[in-house]
C-alpha positions in Angstrom: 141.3 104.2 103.9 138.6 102.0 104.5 136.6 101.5 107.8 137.6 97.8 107.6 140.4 95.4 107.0 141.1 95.0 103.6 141.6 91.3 103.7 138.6 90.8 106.1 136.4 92.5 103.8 137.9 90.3 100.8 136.0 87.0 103.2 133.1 88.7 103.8 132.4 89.7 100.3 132.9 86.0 99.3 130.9 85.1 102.2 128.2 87.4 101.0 128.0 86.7 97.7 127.4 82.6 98.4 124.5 83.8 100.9 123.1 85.9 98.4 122.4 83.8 96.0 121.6 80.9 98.1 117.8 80.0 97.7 116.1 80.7 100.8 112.8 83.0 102.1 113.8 86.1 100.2 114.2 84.5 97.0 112.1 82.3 97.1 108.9 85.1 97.5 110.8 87.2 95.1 110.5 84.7 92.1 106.9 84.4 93.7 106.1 88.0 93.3 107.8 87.9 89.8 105.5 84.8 89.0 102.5 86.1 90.0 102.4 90.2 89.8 105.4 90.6 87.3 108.8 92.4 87.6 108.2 95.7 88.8 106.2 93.9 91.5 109.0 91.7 92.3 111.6 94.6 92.7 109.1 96.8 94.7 109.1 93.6 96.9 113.0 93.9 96.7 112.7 97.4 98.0 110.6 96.3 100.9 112.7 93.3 101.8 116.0 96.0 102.0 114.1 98.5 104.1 113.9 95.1 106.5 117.5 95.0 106.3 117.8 98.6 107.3 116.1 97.5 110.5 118.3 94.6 111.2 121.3 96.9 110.5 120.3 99.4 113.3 119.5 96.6 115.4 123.1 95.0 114.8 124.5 98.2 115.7 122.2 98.4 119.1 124.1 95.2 120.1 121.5 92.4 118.0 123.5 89.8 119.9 123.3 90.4 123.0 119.7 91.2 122.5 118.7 88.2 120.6 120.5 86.2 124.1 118.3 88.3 126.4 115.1 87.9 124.8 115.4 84.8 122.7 111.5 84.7 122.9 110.4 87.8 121.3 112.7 87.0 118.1 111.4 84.2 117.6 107.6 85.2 118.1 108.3 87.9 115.4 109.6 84.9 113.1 106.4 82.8 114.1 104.1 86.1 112.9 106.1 86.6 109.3 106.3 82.7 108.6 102.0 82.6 109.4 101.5 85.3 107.7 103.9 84.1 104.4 102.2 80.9 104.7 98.7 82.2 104.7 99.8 84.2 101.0 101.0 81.0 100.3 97.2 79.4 100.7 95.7 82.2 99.2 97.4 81.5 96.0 96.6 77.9 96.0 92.8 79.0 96.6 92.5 81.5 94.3 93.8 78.8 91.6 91.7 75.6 92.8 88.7 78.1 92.8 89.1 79.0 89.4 89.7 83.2 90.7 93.2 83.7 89.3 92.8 87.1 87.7 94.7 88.3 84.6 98.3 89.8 85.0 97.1 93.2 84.2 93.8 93.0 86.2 95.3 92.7 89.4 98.6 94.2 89.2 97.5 97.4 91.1 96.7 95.2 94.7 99.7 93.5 93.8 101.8 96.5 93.6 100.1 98.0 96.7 100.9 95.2 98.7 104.9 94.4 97.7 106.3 96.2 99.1 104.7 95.5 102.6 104.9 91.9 101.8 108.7 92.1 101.1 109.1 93.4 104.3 107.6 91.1 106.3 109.1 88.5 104.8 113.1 89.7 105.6 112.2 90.9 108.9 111.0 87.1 110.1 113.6 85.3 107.8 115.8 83.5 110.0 118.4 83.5 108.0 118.5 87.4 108.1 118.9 87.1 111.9 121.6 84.1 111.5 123.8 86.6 109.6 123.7 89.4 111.7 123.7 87.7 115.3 126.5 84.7 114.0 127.6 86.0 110.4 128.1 89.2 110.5 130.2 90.1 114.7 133.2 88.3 113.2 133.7 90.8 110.2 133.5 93.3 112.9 137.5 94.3 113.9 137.0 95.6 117.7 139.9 97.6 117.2 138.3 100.0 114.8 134.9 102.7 114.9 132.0 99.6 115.1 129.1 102.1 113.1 131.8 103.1 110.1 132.2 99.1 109.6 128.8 98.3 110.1 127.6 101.2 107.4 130.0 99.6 105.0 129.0 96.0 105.8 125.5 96.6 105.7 125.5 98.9 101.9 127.6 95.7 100.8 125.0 93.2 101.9 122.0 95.4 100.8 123.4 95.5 97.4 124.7 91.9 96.6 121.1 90.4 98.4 119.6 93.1 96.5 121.4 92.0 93.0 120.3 88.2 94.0 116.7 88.9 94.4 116.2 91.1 91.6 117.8 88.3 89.8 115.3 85.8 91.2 112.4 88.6 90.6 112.9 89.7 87.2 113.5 85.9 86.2 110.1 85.2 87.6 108.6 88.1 86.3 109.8 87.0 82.6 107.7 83.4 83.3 104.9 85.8 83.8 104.8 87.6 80.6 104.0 84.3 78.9 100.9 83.6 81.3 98.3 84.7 79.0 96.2 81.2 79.2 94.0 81.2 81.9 95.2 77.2 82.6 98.4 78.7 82.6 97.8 81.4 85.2 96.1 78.5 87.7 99.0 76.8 87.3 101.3 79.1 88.0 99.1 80.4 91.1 99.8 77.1 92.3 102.8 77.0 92.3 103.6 81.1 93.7 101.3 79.2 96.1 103.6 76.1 97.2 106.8 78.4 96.6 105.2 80.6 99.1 104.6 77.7 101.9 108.3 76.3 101.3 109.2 79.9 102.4 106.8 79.8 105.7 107.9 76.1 106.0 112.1 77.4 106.5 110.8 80.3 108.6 108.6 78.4 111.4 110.9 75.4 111.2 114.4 77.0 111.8 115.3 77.4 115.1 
């Protein structure tokens, strides 16, 4: 028997899935990463984004709502800190390619690799749209009448594995472009653009309230 009602869990997998793929922070810095560090950079970034999720999940199941009502401040500091520092990645890209310092793919894929998976996870942790779903999205899919933490387990695997599907989509698809950047014109140009993909992220994270 599952934890949840059958036909409520038939929404929120629909639900899901259109979040998922929607294009917002998340994807966005996983085609980044892809771009610019190539795909096993982009799914270690993945990996980091999830363990985010882990903490949103525990948090949902500490009462998120209610907390997020309480302390409205301190949520939205920690989205102030993640969108600065996405946006600051964001300028470092565009530097490194209108100073002519965009190294070779397989020159600096070890910082890159190093730094993924801490990158990932500052980026889900201040994505709005992460704390949207779990403080709005997510209660409703919760049946009061049944154990809260079996429901929320199952909710949470399912939404770790369809975002997790989604951005290893948007990864691996940006790691592919980066195969081909073997032109140093063509690595600058690409750095420019990891770079304004990278400030379109910050820009949805400082500017949603």
């Amino acid at each position: 028997m599952l934890p949840v009602d059958p036909a409520l869990y038939a929404l929120f997998l629909a639900t899901m899935a259109v979040m998922a793929v929607t294009p917002g922070p998340a994807n966005i810095f996983s085609i980044a990463t892809g771009v610019r560090a190539g795909p096993q950079a982009a799914l270690l970034g993945v990996v980091g984004m999830n363990a985010a999720n882990l903490v949103w999940i525990a948090a949902a199941a500490l009462g998120l709502s209610a907390l997020v009502h309480a302390f409205p401040l301190a949520f939205r500091m920690i989205a102030i800190v993640g969108g600065l520092y996405v946006a600051w990645l964001g300028a470092k890209a565009l530097w490194a390619a209108w100073r002519d310092k965009v190294a070779p793919l397989e020159a600096g894929r070890g910082a890159d690799l190093s730094s993924a998976f801490r990158d990932g996870f500052a980026v889900q942790l201040s994505n709005p749209k992460a704390i949207i779903f779990f403080t709005a999205v997510l209660p409703p899919f919760v049946d009061p009448a049944r154990p809260a933490v079996p429901q929320l387990a199952l909710l949470g695997a399912t939404m770790i594995l369809m975002d997790s599907i989604a951005m290893s989509g948007y990864g691996l698809a940006g790691g592919a472009l980066s195969t081909a950047l073997r032109q140093e014109r063509a690595r600058r140009l690409f750095s420019a653009t990891v770079g304004v993909l990278l400030l379109v992220a910050a820009a949805l994270i400082l500017l949603r309230d």
